[in-house]
ZAMARGU-4260 file (C-alpha; in steps of 0.2 Angstrom, whole numbers, plus 5000, padded with zeros to 4 digits):
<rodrens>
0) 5000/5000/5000 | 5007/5016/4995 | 5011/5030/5006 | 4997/5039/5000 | 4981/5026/5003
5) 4989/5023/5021 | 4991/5039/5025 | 4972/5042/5018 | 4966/5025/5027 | 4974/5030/5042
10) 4965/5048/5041 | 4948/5038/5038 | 4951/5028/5054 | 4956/5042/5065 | 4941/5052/5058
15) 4928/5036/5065 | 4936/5035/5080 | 4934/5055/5086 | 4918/5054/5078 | 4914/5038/5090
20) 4922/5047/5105 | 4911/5062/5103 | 4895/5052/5100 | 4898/5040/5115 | 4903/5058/5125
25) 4887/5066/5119 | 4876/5051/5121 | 4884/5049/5142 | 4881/5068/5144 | 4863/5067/5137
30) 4859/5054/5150 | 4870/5062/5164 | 4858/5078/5161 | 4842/5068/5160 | 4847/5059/5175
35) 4850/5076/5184 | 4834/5082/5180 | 4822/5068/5184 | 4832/5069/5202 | 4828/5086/5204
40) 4810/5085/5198 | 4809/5071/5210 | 4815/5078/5225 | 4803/5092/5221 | 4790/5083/5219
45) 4791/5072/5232 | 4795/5085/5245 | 4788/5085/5262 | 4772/5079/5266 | 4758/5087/5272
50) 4755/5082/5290 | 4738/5077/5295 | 4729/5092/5306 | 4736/5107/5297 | 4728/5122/5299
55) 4727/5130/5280 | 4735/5149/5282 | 4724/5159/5270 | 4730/5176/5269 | 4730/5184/5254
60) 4742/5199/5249 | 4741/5213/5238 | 4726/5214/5223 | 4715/5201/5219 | 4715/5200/5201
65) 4710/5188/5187 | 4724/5185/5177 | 4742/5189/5186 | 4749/5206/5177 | 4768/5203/5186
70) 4780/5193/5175 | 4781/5175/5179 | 4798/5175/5184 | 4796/5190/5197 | 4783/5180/5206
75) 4792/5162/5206 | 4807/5170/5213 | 4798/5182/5226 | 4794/5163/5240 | 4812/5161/5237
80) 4819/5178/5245 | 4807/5182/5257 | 4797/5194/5245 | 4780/5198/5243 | 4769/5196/5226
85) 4755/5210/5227 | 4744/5200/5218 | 4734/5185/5219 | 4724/5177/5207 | 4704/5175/5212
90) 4705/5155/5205 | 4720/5152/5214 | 4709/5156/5231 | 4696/5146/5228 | 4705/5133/5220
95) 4714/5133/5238 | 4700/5133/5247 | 4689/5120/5240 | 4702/5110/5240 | 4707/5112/5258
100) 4686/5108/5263 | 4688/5092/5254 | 4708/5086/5263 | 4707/5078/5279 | 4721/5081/5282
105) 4716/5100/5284 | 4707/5103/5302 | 4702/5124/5300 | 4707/5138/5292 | 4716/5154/5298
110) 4711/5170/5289 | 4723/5185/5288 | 4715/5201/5278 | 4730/5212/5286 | 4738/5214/5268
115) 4723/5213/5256 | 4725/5228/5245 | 4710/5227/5236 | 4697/5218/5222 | 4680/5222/5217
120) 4665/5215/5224 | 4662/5202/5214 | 4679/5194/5218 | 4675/5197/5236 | 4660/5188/5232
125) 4666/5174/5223 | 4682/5169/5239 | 4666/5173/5252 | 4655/5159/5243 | 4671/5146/5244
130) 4673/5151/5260 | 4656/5146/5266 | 4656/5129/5256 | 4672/5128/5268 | 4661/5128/5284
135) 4649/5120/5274 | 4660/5104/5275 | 4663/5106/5294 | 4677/5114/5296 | 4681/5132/5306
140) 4688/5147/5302 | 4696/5161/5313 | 4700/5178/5307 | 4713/5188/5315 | 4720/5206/5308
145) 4729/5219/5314 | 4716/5232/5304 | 4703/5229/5292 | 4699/5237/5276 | 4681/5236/5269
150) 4686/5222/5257 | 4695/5211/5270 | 4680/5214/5283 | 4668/5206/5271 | 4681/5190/5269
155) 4681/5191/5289 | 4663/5192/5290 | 4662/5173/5282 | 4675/5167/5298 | 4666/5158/5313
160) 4678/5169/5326 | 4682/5186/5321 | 4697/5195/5331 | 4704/5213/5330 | 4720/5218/5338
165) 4715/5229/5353 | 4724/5245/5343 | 4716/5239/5326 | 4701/5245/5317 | 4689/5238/5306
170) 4679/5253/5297 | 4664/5250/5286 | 4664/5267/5276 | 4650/5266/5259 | 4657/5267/5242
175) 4664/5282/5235 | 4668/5288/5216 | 4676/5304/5217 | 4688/5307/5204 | 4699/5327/5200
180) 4691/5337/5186 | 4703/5348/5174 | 4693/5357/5164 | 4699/5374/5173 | 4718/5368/5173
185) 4719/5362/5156 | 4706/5375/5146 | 4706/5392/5155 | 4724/5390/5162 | 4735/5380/5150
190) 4726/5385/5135 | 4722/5369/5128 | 4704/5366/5120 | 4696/5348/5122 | 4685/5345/5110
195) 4673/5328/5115 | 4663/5320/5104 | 4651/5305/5112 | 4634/5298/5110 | 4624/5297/5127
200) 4621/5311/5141 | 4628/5296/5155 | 4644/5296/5146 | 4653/5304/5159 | 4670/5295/5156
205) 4679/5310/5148 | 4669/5324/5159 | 4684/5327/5172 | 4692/5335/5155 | 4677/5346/5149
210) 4668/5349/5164 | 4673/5355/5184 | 4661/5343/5193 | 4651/5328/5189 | 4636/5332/5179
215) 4617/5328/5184 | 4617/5314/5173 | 4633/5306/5183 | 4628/5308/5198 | 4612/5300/5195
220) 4618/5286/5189 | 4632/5283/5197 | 4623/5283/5214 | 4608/5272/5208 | 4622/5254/5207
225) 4633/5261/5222 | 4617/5262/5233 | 4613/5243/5224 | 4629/5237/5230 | 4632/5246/5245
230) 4614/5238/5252 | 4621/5220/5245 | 4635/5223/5255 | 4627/5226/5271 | 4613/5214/5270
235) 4628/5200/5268 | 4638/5206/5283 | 4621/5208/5294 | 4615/5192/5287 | 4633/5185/5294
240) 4635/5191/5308 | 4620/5190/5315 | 4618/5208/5315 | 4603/5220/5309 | 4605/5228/5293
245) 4596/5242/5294 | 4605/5246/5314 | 4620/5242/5302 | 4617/5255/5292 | 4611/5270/5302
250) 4627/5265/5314 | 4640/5269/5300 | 4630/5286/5294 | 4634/5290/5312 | 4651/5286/5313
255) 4658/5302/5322 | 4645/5301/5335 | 4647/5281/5337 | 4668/5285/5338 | 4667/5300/5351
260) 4656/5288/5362 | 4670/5277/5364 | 4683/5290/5367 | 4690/5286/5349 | 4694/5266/5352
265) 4693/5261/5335 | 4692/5241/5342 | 4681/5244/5356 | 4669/5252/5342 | 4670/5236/5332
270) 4668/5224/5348 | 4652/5235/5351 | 4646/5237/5335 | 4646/5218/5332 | 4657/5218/5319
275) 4671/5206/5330 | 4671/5195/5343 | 4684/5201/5354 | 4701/5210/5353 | 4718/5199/5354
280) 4736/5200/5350 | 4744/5189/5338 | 4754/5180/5351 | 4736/5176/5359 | 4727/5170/5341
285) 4743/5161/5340 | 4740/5150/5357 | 4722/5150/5352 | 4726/5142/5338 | 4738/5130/5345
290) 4727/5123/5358 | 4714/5119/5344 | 4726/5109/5333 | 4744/5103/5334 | 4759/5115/5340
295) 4774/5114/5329 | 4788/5114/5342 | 4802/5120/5333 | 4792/5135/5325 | 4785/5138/5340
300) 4769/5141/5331 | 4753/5128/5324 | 4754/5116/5313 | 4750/5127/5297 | 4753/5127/5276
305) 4750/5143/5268 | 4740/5145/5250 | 4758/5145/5239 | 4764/5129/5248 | 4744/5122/5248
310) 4743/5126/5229 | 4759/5115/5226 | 4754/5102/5236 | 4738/5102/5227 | 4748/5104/5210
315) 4760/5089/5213 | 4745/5077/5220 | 4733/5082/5203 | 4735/5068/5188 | 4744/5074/5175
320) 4734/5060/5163 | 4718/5070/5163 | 4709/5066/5146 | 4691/5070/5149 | 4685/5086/5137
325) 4687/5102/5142 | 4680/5119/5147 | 4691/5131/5141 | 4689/5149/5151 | 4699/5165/5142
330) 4701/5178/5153 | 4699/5196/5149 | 4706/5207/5161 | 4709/5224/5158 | 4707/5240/5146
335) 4706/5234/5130 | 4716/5241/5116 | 4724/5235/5100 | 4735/5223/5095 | 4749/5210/5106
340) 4746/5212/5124 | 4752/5203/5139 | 4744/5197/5154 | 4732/5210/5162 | 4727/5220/5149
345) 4716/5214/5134 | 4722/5214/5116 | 4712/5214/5099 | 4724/5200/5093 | 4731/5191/5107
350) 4713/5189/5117 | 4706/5185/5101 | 4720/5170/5097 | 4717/5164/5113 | 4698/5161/5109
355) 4700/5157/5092 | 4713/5144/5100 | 4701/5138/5112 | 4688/5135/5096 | 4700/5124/5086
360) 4707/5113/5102 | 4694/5096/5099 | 4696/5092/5118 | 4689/5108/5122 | 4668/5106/5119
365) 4662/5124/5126 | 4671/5140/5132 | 4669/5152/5145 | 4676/5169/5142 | 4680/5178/5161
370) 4676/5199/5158 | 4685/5210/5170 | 4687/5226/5159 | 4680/5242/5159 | 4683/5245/5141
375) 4690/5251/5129 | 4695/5252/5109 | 4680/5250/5096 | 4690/5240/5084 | 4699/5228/5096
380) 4684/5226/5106 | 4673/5222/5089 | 4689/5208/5084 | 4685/5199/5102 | 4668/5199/5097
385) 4668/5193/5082 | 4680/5177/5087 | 4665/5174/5101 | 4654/5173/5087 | 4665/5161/5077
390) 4667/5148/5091 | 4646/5148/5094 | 4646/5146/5075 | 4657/5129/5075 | 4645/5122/5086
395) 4654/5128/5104 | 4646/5136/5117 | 4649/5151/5124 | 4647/5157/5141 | 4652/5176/5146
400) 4655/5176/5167 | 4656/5195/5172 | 4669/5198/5186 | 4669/5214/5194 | 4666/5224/5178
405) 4661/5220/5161 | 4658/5238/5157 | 4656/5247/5137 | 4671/5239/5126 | 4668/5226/5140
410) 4650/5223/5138 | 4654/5223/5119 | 4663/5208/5117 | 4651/5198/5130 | 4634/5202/5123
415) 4635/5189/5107 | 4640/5174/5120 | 4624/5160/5122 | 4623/5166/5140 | 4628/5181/5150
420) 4630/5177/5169 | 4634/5192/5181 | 4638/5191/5200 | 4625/5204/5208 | 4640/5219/5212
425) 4647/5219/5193 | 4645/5236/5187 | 4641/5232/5169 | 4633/5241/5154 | 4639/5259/5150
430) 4633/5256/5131 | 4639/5271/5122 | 4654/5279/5113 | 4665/5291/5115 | 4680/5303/5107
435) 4693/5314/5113 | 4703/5327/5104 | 4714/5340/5112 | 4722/5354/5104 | 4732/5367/5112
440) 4733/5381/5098 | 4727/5394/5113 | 4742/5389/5125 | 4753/5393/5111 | 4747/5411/5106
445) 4754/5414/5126 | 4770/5411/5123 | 4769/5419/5107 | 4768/5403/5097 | 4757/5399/5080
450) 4756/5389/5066 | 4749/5392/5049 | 4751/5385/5031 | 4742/5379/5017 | 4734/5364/5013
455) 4724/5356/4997 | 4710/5350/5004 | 4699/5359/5021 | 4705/5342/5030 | 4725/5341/5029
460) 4733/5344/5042 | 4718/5346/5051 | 4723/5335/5066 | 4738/5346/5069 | 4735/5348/5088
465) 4745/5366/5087 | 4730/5372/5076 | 4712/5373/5081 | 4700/5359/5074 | 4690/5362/5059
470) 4671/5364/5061 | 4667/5352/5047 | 4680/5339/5054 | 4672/5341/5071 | 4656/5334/5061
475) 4664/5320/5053 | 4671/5314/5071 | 4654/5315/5077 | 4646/5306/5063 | 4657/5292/5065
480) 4653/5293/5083 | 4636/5290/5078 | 4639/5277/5069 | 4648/5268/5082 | 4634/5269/5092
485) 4621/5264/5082 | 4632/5248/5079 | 4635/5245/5097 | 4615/5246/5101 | 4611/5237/5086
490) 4622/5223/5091 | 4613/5225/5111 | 4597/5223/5100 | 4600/5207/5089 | 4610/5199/5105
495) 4596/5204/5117 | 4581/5200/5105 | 4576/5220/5108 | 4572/5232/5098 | 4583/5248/5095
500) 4573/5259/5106 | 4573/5246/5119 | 4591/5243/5118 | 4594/5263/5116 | 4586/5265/5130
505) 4596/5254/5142 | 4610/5262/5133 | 4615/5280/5133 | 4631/5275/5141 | 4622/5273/5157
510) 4631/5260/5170 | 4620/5248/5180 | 4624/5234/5192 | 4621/5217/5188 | 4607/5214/5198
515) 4599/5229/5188 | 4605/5223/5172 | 4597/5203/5175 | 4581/5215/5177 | 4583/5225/5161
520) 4588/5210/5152 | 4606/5216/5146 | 4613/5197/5155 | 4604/5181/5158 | 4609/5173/5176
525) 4616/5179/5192 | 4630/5169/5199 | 4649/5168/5199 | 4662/5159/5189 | 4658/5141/5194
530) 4639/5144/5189 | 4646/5149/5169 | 4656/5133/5169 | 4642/5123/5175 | 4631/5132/5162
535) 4643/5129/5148 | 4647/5111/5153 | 4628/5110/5151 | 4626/5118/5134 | 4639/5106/5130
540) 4630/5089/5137 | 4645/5085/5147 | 4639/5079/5163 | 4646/5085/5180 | 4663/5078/5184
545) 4665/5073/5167 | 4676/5088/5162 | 4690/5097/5167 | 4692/5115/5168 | 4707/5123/5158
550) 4715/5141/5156 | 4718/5144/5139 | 4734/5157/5142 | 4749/5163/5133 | 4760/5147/5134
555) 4773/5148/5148 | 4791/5144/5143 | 4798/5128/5148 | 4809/5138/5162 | 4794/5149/5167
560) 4787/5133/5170 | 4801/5125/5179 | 4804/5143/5191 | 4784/5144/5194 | 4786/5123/5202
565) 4800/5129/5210 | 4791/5143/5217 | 4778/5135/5225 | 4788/5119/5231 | 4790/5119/5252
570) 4807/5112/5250 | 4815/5124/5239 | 4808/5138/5247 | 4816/5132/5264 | 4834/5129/5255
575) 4833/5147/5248 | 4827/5154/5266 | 4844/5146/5274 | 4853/5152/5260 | 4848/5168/5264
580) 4843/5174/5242 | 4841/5191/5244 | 4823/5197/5243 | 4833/5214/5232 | 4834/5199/5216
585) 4816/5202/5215 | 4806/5217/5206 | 4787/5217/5207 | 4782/5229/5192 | 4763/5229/5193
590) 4755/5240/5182 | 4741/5249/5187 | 4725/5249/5181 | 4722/5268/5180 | 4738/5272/5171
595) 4733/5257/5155 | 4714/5267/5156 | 4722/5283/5155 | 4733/5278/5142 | 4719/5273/5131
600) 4714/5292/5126 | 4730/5293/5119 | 4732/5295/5100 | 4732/5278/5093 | 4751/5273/5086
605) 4746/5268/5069 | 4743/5285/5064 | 4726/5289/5068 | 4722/5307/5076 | 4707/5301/5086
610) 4703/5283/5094 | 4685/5277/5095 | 4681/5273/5113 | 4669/5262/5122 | 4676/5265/5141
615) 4667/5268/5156 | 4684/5271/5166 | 4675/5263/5180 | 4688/5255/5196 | 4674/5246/5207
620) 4686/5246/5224
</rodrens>
């Protein structure tokens, strides 16, 4: 053989051996790595147990919401430092506690309302109703805080033993909408000239800009659902705590008379008035609590889970082989605008692929769509719509469940679902449309500023907002505003089998409760989001327990998903708190709900001058 073939042969061998080598390297590393990651999934599955009479911590933190806004990472990390997610998802709680009415090996609940930051009333409503199937199943409940807001009260309420630190308070104060007015700051005093275009005289969601008060109209209305949900409320709290409503009531109009005449103790006045049953410190709930169940010794404390440890406990101990159809539930929480939107605030595309994605899944047989929004964009609100529409048209039924507001853009994209149910405190309707233009050609003269030009047409240029708007394209806004409107009732009609007039005259951008709109015939049930399943399931002919419930949700990546586990596992959480991760790692950017509505009377980005509105800039707290 010559030099040449042997030195090519030998080339070839060499070649097959690295390539050998580095297959049998790749192939052990492989399986080193699967190996490392079926033991770690396994020591946090299997993680400790949960010992038999527990006492099941509730206490909830920060807003109760629909669908968390917070990135997924901030929240798996924040039980790993010691920090605090100021959120919590309304399913989540009353996944929790259903499921801790059903374990034996959970004795009684402890309820802490010290750090709720607020939710509507029909959240409220909907932990307060799982909170009663709790007792239902035999099981106590004692609520202890060191002060009380009027949303954690009504949680309270529901406890069989309600205590009050002796220095705390737990106030009942009404509701309230009182929001600033500009019309004097922006018009007379910065020069700039707000030119609003709407259909309906309850229309007040763009009055702080054009007026200096509420108008008659607002007023009106508002009060009519505040006082309907203001009397729910202290019915429910009478009702339990075996108190009389109507004493209730005329107590807390006399608040300043009922605190001097207990010398301005805040607990004594909620001892008297009922609303407790006695004033202890948290040391002496503590002991209570102790005595009832089992003491953990080396806590010095009960034996206790709280919901994120309950929830993966719950998470781990669920089949993951579940293949009975499917009741898909899209949430849509938030202001609703155009386009891609995350978690928390409803897009015209992405809610809508979510439905349309729930529609072409064949294991799910019906959806419900979850409304928390109090509106919104006309264009985006009429593509979620539509897709509603589409799924009832492939042969899927649609259920809207109305949380605490389903309100304009909100009530827009419920009205063409098979059925509409509403909890009573919803604040729903608001059917109209409205526009905003501002222009700021007056505030310029001041500082000796102006424009002018030429154009071809009477038209161009004439959303320039350093100019004053033209008469004639004042009209065209408001035509198109009209037009707007007499879609928006029209759709009301056909969906509500009304006439216009009747539909027109439920309208007018008039907000209703939804006990007042069951009676006016804009939603067809009363009851919460269980209810809308069960109602879907039915429309669907699956039998009860012969479906599963799914979220259909932007798809978590694979390491969202592995940090979220990780977050809720009792083992890992205990190795990161004697690690001592600083709770510094973690940012909790929650967006508020205002700024997003605010931001929706912005210029649209793609151009347009004026956006189409259907917003009620309601915030039922």
């Amino acid at each position: 053989m010559s030099d040449r073939k042997r030195g090519a042969f030998l080339n070839f061998v060499l070649f097959s051996w690295d390539a050998l080598n580095f297959s049998r390297r790749l192939i052990l590393n492989l399986l080193l790595l699967a190996l490392l990651v079926f033991v770690l999934i396994a020591s946090l599955r299997s993680g400790p147990k949960l010992e038999e009479r527990s006492a099941f911590v509730l206490a909830p933190q920060g807003r109760i919401v629909e669908q968390f806004t917070s990135d997924p990472v901030s929240r798996a990390l924040a039980p790993l430092t010691g920090g605090q997610v100021q959120e919590v998802q309304l399913r989540d709680l009353v996944r929790a506690i259903d499921g801790a009415a059903a374990d034996e090996r959970i004795e009684r609940m402890y309820l802490r309302v010290d750090q709720l930051q607020g939710g509507g009333f029909a959240a409220l409503r909907e932990v307060g109703a799982a909170l009663s199937r709790f007792k239902e199943a035999g099981k106590q409940i004692v609520a202890y805080a060191d002060s009380m807001s009027q949303g954690g009260y009504y949680l309270a309420a529901h406890a069989d033993e309600v205590y009050l630190h002796p220095s705390g308070a737990a106030l009942l104060e009404g509701i309230g909408r009182y929001r600033p007015y500009y019309r004097e700051g922006l018009q007379d005093k910065l020069g700039v000239t707000v030119h609003l275009f709407k259909v309906g005289e309850y229309k007040s969601a763009a009055e702080p800009f054009v007026l200096d008060g509420p108008s008659d109209e607002a007023s009106e209305a508002d009060l009519h659902w505040m006082n309907d949900l203001w009397t729910r409320y202290l019915n429910e709290v009478a009702a339990l705590r075996g108190l009389d409503a109507a004493e209730l009531s005329a107590r807390v109009n006399a608040l300043d008379s009922e605190v001097e005449a207990v010398q301005g103790d805040l607990g004594r006045l909620a001892v008297e008035m009922g609303l407790v049953d006695g004033l202890k410190t948290i040391d002496e709930v503590r002991a209570l609590m102790i005595e009832r169940g089992v003491e953990d010794k080396k806590n010095n404390t009960f034996r206790q889970v709280d919901l994120q440890a309950y929830l993966g406990f719950l998470d781990r101990e669920a089949s993951p082989f579940d293949r009975r159809p499917q009741v898909a539930v899209v949430v849509a929480q938030g202001g609703i605008t155009d386009g891609q939107q995350p978690a928390g605030t409803v897009g015209g595309v992405s809610t809508s692929a979510l439905i349309r994605k729930a529609r072409e899944d064949d294991e799910v047989k019906a959806l419900v769509l979850r409304v928390d929004s109090p509106g919104g964009g006309v264009f985006p609100s009429e593509q979620i719509r539509r897709e509603v529409e589409l799924t009832r048209a492939a042969g899927k039924p649609v259920v809207v469940s109305m949380a605490n507001v389903a309100a304009s853009g909100g009530y827009w994209i419920s009205m063409n679902a098979n059925s509409i149910y509403a909890d009573p405190s919803t604040i729903t309707g608001s059917i109209g449309i409205f526009g905003l233009f501002m222009t700021a050609e007056r505030g310029l003269e001041r500082i000796g500023v102006r424009t002018g030009g030429v154009g071809t047409t009477p038209i161009a240029g004439a959303f320039d907002p350093t100019r004053p708007l033209e008469p004639m394209v004042g009209r065209i806004i408001q035509s198109v505003i009209d037009d707007g409107y007499r879609d928006f009732i029209g759709g009301v009609a056909e969906a509500r089998g009304k006439t216009y007039d009747e539909a027109d005259a439920v309208g007018r951008g008039r907000v209703w409760s939804g006990a007042q709109a069951l009676e006016l015939g804009l939603v067809d049930s009363l009851g919460g989001l269980r209810d809308a399943v069960a109602e879907a399931a039915r429309l669907a002919e699956l039998e009860e327990g012969a479906f599963a419930l799914k979220y259909v949700e932007r798809e978590r990546s694979p390491f969202e998903q592995f940090l979220t586990s990780l977050g809720r596992n009792a083992t890992a959480q205990a190795i990161a708190h004697r690690v001592g991760l600083p709770e510094a790692w973690v940012q909790q950017p929650v967006l508020r709900r205002l700024v997003e509505d605010l931001a929706l009377i912005a210029p649209a980005s793609n151009g347009l001058p004026v956006r189409v509105l259907a917003h009620c800039l309601c915030e039922p707290d």
